[in-house]
Kinemage of the C-alpha trace (Angstrom):
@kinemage 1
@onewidth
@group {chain A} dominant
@subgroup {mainchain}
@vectorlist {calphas} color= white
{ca unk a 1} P -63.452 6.996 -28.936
{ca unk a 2} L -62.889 7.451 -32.801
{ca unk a 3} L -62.376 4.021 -34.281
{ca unk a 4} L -60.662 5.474 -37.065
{ca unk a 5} L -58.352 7.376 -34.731
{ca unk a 6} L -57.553 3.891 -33.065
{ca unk a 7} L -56.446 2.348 -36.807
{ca unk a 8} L -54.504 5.232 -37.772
{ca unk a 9} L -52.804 5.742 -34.723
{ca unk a 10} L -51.676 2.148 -34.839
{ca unk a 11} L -50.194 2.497 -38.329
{ca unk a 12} L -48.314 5.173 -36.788
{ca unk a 13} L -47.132 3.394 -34.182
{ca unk a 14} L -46.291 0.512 -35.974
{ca unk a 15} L -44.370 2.460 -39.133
{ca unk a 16} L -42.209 4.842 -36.225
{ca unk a 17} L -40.957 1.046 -35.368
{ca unk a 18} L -39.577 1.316 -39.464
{ca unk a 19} L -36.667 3.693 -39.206
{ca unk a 20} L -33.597 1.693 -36.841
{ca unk a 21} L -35.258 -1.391 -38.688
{ca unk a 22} L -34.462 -0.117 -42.311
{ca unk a 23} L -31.194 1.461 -40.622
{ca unk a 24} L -30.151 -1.937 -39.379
{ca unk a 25} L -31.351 -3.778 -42.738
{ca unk a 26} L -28.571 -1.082 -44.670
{ca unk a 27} L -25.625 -1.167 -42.405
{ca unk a 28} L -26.875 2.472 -41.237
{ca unk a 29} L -26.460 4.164 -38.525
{ca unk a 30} L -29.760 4.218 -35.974
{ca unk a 31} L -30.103 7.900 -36.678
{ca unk a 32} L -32.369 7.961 -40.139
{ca unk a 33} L -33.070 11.578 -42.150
{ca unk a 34} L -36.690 11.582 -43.300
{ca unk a 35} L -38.323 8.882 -43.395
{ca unk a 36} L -41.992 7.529 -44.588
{ca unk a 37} L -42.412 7.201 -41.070
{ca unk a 38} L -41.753 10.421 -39.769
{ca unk a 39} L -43.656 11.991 -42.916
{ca unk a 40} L -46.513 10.520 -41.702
{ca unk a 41} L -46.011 11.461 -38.489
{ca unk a 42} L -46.374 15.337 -39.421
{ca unk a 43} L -49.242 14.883 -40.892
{ca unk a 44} L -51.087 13.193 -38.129
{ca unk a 45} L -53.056 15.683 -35.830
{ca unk a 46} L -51.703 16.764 -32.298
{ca unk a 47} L -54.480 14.956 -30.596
{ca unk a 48} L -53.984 11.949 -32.843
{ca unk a 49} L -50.361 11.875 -32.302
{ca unk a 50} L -49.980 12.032 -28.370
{ca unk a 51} L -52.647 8.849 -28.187
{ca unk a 52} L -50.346 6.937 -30.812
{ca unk a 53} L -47.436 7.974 -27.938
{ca unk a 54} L -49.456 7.706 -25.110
{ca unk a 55} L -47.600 4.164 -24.036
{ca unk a 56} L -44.230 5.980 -25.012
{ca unk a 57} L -43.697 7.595 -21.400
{ca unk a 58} L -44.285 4.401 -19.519
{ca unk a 59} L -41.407 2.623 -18.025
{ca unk a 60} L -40.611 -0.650 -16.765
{ca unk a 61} L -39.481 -1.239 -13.078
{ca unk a 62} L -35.605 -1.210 -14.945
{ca unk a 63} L -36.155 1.916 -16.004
{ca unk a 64} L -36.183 0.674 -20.149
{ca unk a 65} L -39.159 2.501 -21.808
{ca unk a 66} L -41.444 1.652 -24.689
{ca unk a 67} L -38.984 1.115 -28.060
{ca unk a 68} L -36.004 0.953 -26.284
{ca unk a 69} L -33.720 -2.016 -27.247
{ca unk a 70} L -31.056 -3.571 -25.959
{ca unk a 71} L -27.182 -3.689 -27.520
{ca unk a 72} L -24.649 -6.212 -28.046
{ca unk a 73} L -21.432 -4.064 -27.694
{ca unk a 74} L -18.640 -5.965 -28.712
{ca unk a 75} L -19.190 -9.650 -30.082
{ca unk a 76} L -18.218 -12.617 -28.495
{ca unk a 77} L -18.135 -16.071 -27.478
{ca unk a 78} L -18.978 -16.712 -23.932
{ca unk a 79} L -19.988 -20.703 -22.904
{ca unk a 80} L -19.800 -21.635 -26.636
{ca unk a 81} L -22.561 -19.448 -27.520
{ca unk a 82} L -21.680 -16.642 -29.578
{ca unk a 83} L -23.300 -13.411 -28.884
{ca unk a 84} L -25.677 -11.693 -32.072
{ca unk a 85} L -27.638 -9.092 -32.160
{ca unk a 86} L -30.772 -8.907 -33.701
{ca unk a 87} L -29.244 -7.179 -36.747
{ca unk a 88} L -28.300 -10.371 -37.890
{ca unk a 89} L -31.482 -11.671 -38.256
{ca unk a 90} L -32.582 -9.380 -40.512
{ca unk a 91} L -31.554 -10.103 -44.311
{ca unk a 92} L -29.222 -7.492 -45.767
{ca unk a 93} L -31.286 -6.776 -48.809
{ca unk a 94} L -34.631 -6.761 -47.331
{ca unk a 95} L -36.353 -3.271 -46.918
{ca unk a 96} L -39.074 -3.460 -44.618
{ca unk a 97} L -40.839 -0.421 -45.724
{ca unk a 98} L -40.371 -0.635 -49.086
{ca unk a 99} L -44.167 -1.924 -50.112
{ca unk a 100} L -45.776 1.119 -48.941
{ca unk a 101} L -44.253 2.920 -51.272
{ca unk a 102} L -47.618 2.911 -53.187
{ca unk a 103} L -49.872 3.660 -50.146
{ca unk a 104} L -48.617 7.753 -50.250
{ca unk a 105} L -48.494 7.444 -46.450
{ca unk a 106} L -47.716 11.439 -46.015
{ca unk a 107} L -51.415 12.071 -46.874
{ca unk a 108} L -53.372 9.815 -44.427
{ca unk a 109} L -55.811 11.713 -41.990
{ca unk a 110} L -56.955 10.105 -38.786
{ca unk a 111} L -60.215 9.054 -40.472
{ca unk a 112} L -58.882 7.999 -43.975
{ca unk a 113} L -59.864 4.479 -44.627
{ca unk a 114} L -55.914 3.608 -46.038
{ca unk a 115} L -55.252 3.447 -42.874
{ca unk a 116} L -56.374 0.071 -42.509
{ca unk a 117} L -55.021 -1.273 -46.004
{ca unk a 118} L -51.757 0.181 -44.438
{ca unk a 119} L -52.175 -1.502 -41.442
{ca unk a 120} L -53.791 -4.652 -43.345
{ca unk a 121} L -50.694 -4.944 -45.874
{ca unk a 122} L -47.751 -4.117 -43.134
{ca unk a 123} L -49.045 -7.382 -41.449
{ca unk a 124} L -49.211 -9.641 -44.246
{ca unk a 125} L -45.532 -8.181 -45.136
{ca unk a 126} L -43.993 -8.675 -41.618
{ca unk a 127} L -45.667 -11.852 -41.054
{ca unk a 128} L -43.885 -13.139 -43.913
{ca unk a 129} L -40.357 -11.138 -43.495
{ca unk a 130} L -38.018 -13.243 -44.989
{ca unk a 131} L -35.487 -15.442 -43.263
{ca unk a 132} L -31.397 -15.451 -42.348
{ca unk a 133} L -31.370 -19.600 -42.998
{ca unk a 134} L -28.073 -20.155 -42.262
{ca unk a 135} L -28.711 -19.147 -38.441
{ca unk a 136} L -30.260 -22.517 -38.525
{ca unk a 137} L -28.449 -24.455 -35.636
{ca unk a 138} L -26.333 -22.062 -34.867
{ca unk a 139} L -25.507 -21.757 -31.137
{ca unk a 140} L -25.995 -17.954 -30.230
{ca unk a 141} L -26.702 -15.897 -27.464
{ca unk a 142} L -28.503 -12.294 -27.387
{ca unk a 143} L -30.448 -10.309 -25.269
{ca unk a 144} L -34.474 -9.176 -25.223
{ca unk a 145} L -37.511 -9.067 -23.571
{ca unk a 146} L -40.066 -11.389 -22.321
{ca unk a 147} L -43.394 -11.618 -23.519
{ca unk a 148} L -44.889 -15.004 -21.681
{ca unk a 149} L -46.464 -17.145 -24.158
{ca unk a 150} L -47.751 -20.596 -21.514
{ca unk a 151} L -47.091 -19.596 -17.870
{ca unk a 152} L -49.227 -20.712 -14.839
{ca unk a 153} L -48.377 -17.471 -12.845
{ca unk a 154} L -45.438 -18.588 -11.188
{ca unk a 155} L -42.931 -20.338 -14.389
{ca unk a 156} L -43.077 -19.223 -17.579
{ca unk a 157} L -42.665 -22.282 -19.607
{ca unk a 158} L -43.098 -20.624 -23.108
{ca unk a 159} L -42.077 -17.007 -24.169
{ca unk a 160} L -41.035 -14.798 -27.383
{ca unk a 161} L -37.981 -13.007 -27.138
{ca unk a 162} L -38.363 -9.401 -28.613
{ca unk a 163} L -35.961 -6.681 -29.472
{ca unk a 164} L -37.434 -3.779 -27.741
{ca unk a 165} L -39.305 -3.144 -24.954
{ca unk a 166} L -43.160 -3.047 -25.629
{ca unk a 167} L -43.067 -4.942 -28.509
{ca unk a 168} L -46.511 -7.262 -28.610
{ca unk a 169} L -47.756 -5.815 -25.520
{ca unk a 170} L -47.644 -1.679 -26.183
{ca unk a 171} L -47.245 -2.036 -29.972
{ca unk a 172} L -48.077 -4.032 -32.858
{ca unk a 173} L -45.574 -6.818 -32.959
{ca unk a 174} L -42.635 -6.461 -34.716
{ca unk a 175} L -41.666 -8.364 -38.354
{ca unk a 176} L -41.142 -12.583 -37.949
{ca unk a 177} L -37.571 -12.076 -38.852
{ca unk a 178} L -37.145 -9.923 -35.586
{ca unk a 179} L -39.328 -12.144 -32.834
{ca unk a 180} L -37.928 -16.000 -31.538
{ca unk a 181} L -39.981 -18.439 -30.123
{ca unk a 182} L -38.501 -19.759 -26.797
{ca unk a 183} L -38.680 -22.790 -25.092
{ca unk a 184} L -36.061 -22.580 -21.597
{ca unk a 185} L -34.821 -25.916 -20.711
{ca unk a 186} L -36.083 -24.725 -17.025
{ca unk a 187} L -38.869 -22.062 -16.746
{ca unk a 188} L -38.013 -18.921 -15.812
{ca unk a 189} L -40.080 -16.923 -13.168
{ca unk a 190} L -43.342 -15.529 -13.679
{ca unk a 191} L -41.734 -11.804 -12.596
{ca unk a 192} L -39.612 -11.679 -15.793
{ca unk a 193} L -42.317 -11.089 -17.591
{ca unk a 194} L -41.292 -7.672 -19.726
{ca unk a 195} L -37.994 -8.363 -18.118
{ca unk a 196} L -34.767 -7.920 -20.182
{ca unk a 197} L -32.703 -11.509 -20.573
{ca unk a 198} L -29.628 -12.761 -22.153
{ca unk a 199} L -31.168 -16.183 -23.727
{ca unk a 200} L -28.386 -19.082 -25.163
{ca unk a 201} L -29.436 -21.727 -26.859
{ca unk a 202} L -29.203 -23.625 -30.325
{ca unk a 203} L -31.420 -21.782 -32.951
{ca unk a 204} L -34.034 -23.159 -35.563
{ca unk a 205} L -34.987 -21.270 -38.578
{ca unk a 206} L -39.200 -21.317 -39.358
{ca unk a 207} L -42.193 -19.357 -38.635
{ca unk a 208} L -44.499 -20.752 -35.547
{ca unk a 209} L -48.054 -18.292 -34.984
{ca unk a 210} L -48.950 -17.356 -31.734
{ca unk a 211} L -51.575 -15.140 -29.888
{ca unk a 212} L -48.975 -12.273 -29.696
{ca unk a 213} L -47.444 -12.579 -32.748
{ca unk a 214} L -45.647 -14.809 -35.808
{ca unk a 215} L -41.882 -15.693 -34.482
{ca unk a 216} L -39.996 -16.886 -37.604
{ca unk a 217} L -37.056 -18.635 -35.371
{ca unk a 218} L -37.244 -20.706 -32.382
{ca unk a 219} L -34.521 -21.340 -29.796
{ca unk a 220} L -34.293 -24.347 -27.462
{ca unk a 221} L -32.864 -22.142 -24.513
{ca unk a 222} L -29.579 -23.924 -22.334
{ca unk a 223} L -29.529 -20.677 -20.319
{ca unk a 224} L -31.936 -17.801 -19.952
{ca unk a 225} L -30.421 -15.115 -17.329
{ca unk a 226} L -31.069 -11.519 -16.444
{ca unk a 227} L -29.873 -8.739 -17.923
{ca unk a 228} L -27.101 -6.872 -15.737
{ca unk a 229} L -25.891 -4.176 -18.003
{ca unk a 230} L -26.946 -0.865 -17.228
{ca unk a 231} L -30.504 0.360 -19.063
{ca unk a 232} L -29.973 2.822 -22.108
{ca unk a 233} L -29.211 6.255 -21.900
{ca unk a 234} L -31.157 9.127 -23.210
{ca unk a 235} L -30.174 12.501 -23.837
């Protein structure tokens, strides 16, 4: 297997992840024009293109497949945590694609060597996404996915909370401002792993590493309970 392929098809796969992210940083709508992204994506070969979707098709036993988030509807208070959604996370002036700008993205081949200075520079960047510091002990409530973080195979003690399904497992993992650190005041079961959640708790505003990615908030979790709406729906 072509190393090179590998690389670039991860840049791909990461910079597709770009477009409701920069939609949701403007106030737009989820539906971009052309994008960086999507530029690149044209010029990527055919072969090149359905390994970067390969994990794309696969679905979870809720039916939610790789990308797919979840949506607060209507805001509200319920238990005295108010409900969020991961739009307000992200800063209102921050544009997470603007840096590679420079990197003339709509030229990269599977083998060209920007691909890791691409890759390289869009890690640095998201690791260090900046910050919404005044959800700093707020008491919130919003759903994601779990991606176990200390678990002995039956509780998961530890976890990040991600936005979309996939996210640090499938794909690269997402930007710090969009992954939370969770600690559940009771573990949750070892079969929510990947499993969509509704988690409220009190929220804390700072990066924390870990193996699957950098999670720049951290919520002590009163409640973490499953999901019950009804998965997306796709044309």
């Amino acid at each position: 297997m072509n190393a090179d392929r590998i690389i670039s098809s991860a840049v791909l796969a990461v910079l597709l992840t770009l477009v409701p992210l920069h939609a949701a940083a403007q106030g737009a709508t989820a539906k971009a024009s052309e994008t960086t992204a999507e530029r690149a994506a044209e010029n990527t070969s055919a072969k090149g293109n359905e390994k970067a979707n390969a994990n794309a098709s696969d679905k979870s036993s809720a039916g939610y497949q790789v990308g797919e988030r979840l949506v607060v509807r209507v805001a509200k208070v319920k238990g005295g945590f108010v409900e969020i959604s991961w739009d307000d996370l992200i800063p209102t002036d921050w544009n997470p694609e603007g840096f590679l700008a420079d990197l003339k993205l709509d030229q990269l081949e599977d083998n060209d060597p920007r691909a890791m200075e691409a890759l390289q520079r869009m890690r640095a960047e998201w690791d260090h996404a900046p910050l919404v510091e005044r959800m700093a002990g707020a008491s919130v409530r919003l759903p994601g996915f779990v991606v176990p973080l200390e678990t002995d195979g039956k509780k998961i003690r530890e976890f990040l909370l991600v936005p979309y399904f996939g996210a640090c497992v499938h794909v690269p993992p997402p930007p710090a401002n969009q992954l939370i650190h969770v600690i559940p005041d009771k573990p949750v079961p070892a079969a929510w792993n990947m499993m969509p959640v509704w988690v409220s708790g009190v929220m804390a505003v700072g990066r924390i590493d870990s193996e699957m990615g950098v999670a720049g908030y951290q919520l002590r979790a009163v409640k973490v309970e499953e999901y019950k709406e009804d998965p997306p729906q796709r044309e």
